[in-house]
SEVEX-51707 format. One record per residue: x, y, z of N, C-alpha, C in turn; residue in three letters. Coordinates in steps of 0.001 Angstrom, whole numbers, padded with zeros to 6 digits, always signed. Example, Ala and Ser with C-alpha at 12.3 -4.5 7.8 and 13.67 -1.06 7.14 Angstrom:
BEGIN
+013190-005690+007800+012300-004500+007800+013200-003300+007800ALA+012850-002250+007080+013670-001060+007140+012900+000030+007870SER
***
This chain:
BEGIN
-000716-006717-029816-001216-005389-030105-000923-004429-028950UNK-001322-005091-027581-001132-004160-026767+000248-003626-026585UNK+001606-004578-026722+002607-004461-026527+003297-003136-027793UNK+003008-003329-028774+002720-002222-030210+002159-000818-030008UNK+001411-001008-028879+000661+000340-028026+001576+000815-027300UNK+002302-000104-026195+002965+000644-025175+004064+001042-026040UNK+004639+000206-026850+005707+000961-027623+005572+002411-028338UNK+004517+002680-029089+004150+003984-029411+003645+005151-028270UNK+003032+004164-027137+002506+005425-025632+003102+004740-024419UNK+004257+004972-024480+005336+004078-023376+005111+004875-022083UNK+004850+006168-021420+004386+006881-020661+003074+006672-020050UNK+001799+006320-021078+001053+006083-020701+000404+004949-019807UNK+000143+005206-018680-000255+004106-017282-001512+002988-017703UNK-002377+003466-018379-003628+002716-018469-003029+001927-019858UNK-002174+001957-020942-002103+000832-021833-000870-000070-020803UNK-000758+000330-020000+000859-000531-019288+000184-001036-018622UNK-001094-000348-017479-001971-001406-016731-002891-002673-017131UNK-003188-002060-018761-004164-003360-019351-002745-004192-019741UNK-001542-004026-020293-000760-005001-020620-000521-005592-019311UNK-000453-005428-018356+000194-006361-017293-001227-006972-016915UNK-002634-006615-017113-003654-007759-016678-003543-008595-018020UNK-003443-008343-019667-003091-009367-020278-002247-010326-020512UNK-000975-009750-020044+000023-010689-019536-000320-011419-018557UNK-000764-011166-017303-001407-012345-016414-002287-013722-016596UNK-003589-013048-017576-003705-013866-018189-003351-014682-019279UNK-002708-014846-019539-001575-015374-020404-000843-016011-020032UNK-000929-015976-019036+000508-016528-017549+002145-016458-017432UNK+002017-014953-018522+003118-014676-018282+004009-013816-016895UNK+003554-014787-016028+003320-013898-014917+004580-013075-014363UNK+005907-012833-014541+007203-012297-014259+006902-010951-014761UNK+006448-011093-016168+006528-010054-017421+004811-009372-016749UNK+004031-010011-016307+002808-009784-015741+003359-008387-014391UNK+004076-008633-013774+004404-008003-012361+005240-007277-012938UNK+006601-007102-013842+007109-006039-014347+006414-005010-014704UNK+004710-004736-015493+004097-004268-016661+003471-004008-015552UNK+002940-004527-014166+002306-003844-013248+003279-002628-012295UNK+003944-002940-012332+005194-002168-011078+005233-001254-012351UNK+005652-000963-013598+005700+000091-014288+004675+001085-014137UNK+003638+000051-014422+002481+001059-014324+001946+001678-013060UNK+002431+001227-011909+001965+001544-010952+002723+003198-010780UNK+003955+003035-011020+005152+004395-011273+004680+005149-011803UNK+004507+004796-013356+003843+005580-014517+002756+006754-013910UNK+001971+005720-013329+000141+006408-012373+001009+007573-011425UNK+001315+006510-010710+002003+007887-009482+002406+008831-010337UNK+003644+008770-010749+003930+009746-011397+003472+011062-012050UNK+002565+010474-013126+001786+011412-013478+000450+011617-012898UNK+000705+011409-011443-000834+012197-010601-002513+011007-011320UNK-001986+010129-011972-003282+009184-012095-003553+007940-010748UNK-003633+008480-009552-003860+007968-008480-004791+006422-008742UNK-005642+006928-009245-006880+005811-009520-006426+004641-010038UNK-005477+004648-011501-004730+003870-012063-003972+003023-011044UNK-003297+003917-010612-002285+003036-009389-002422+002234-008031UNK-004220+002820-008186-004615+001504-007171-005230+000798-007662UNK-006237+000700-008885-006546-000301-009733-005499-001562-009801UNK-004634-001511-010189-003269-001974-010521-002895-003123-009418UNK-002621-001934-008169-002293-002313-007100-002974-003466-006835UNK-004592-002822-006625-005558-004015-005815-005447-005597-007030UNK-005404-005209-008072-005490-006597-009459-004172-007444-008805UNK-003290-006807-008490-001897-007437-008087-001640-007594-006677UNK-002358-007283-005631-002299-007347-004292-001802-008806-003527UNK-002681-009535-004243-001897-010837-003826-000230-011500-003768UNK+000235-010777-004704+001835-010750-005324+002184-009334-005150UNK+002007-008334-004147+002170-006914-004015+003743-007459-003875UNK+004371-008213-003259+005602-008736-002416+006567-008528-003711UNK+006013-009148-004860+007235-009580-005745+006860-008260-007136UNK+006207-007191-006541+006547-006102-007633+007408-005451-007516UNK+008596-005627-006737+009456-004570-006232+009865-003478-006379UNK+008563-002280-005931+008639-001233-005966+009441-000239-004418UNK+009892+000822-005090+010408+001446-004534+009746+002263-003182UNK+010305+001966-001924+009730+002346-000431+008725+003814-000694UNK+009692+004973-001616+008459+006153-001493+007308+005412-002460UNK+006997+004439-003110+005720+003911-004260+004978+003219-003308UNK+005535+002678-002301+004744+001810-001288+003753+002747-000503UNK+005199+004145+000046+004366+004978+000626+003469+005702+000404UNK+003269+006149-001139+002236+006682-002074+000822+005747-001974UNK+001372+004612-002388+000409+003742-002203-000583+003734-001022UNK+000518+003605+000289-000517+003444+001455-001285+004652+001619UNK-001175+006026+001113-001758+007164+001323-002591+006885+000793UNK-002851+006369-000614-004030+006122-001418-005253+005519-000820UNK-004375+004226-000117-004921+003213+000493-006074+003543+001341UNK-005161+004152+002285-006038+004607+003625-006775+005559+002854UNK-006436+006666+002076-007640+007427+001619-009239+007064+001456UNK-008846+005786+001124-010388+004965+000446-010320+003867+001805UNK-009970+004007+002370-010465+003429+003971-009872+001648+003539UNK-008978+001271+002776-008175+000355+002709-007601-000325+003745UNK-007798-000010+004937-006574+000011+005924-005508-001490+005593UNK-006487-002386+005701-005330-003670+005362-004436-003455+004973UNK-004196-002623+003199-003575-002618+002033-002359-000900+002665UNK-003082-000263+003371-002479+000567+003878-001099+000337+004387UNK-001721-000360+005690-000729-001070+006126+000174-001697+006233UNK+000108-002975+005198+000872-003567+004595+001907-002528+003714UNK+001619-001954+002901+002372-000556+002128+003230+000226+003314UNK+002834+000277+004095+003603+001271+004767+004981+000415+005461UNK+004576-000930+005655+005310-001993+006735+006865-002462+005517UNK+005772-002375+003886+006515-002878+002899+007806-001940+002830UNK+007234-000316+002609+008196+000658+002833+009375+000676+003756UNK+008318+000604+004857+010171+000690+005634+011099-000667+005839UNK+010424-002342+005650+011266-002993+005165+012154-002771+004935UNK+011993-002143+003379+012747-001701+002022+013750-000599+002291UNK+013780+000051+003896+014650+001045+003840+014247+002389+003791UNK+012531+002229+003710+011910+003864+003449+012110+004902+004696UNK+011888+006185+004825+012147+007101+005545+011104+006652+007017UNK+011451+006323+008527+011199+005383+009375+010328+006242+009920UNK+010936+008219+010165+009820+008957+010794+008373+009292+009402UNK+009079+009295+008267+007276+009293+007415+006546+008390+007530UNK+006675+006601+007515+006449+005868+007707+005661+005522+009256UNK+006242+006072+009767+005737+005656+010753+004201+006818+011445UNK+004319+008392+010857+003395+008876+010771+002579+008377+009921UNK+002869+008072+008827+001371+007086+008173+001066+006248+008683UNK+002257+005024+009308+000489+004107+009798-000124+004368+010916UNK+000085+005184+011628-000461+005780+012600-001269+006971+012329UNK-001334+007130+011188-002652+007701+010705-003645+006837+009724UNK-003032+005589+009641-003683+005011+009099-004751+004393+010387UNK-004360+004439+011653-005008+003550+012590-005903+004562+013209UNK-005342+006062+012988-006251+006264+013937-007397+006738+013005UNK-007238+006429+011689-008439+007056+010569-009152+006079+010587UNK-008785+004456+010992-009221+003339+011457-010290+003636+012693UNK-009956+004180+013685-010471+004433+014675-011471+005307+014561UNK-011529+006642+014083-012035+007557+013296-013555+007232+012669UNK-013255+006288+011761-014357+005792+011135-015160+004760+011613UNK-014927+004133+012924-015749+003454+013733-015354+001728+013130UNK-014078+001971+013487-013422+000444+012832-012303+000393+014360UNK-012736+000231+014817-011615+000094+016521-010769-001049+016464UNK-011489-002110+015583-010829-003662+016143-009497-003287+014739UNK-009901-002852+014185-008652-002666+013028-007645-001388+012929UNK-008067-000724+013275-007044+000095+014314-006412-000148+015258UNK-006900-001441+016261-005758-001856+017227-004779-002810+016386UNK-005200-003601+015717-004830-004410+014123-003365-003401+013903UNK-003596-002199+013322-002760-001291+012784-001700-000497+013620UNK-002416-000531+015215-001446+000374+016145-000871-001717+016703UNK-001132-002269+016930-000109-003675+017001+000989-003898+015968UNK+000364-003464+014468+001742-003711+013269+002956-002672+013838UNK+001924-000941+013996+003229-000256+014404+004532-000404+015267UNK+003983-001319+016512+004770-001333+017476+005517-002728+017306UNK+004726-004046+016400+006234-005054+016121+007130-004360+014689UNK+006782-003373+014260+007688-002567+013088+008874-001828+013438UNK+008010-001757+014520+009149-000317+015162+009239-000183+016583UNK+009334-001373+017264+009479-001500+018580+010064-000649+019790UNK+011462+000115+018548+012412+001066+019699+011943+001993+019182UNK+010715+002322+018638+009996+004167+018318+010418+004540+019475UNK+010380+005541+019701+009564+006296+020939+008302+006330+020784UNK+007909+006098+019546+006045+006538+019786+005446+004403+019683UNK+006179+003961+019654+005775+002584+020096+005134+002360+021431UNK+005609+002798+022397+004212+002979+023340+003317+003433+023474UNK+003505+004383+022773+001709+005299+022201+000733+004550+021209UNK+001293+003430+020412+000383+002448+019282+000561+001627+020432UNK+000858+001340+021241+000891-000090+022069-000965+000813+023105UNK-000540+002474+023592-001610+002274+024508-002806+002489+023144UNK-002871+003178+022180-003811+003100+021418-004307+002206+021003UNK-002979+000771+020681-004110-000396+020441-004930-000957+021506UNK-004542-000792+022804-005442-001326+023754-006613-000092+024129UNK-007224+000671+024537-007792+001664+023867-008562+001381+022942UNK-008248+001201+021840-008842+000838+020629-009656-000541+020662UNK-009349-001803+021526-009832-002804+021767-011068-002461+023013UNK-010951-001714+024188-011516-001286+024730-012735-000819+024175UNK-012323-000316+023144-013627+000767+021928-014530-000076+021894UNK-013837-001542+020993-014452-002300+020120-015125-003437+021407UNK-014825-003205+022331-016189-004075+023437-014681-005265+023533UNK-013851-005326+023569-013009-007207+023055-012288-006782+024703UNK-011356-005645+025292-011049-005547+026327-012016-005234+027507UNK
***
């Protein structure tokens, strides 16, 4: 039925997001992660943010094998950190430039992801986030600035 749905509302994110959690259970799990990575597009796309982290977080465990595109990662991690995600942030942003995504956007997000980390009285995970920056991107120039922020940031959290 659901599949009869997306065929008639193929645009629509929320029948593509319930088909890829019924496909999961089902264990069709390939066709499960296709029907999620659509929908995750679909959401972005049409500005249904909420959808696309619903999605996200149901599939987080296998985020690796949805292979979405570096700017969807980077959408993502904005989302992420929005709702104080940082883990999922992070990971999104690290996934992005993997993949080839743009190295100076990327790299202003997770460094706003750490210091919104910091921000909100989360220090030990902000040094967490300014440590990913600097094994990501070692020859930044701003790699010594997440290197002194993560220590700094440990300082915060009582650990230095």
């Amino acid at each position: 039925e659901l599949e009869a749905l997306r065929a008639a509302n193929p645009r629509n994110p929320a029948v593509v997001a319930e088909l890829a959690r019924v496909l999961r259970m089902a264990s069709r799990d390939d066709e499960a992660r296709q029907a999620a990575a659509s929908a995750i597009r679909l959401a972005l796309s049409g500005g249904a943010g909420p959808i696309a982290h619903d999605v996200f977080r149901s599939f987080a465990h296998e985020a690796i094998h949805l292979n979405l595109e570096p700017a969807v990662y980077e959408q993502l991690g904005r989302i992420l950190s929005a709702r104080r995600e940082f883990d999922g942030a992070s990971w999104c942003y690290r996934a992005a430039a993997a993949l080839g995504g743009d190295p100076r956007a990327l790299q202003k997000g997770l460094l706003s992801v750490a210091e919104m980390a910091l921000e909100t009285g989360e220090p030990e995970r902000a040094a967490s986030v300014f440590e990913a920056f600097a094994r990501t991107w070692p020859d930044s120039p701003l790699a010594a600035f997440a290197r002194d922020g993560a220590e700094s940031a440990l300082r915060k959290a009582g650990v230095k």
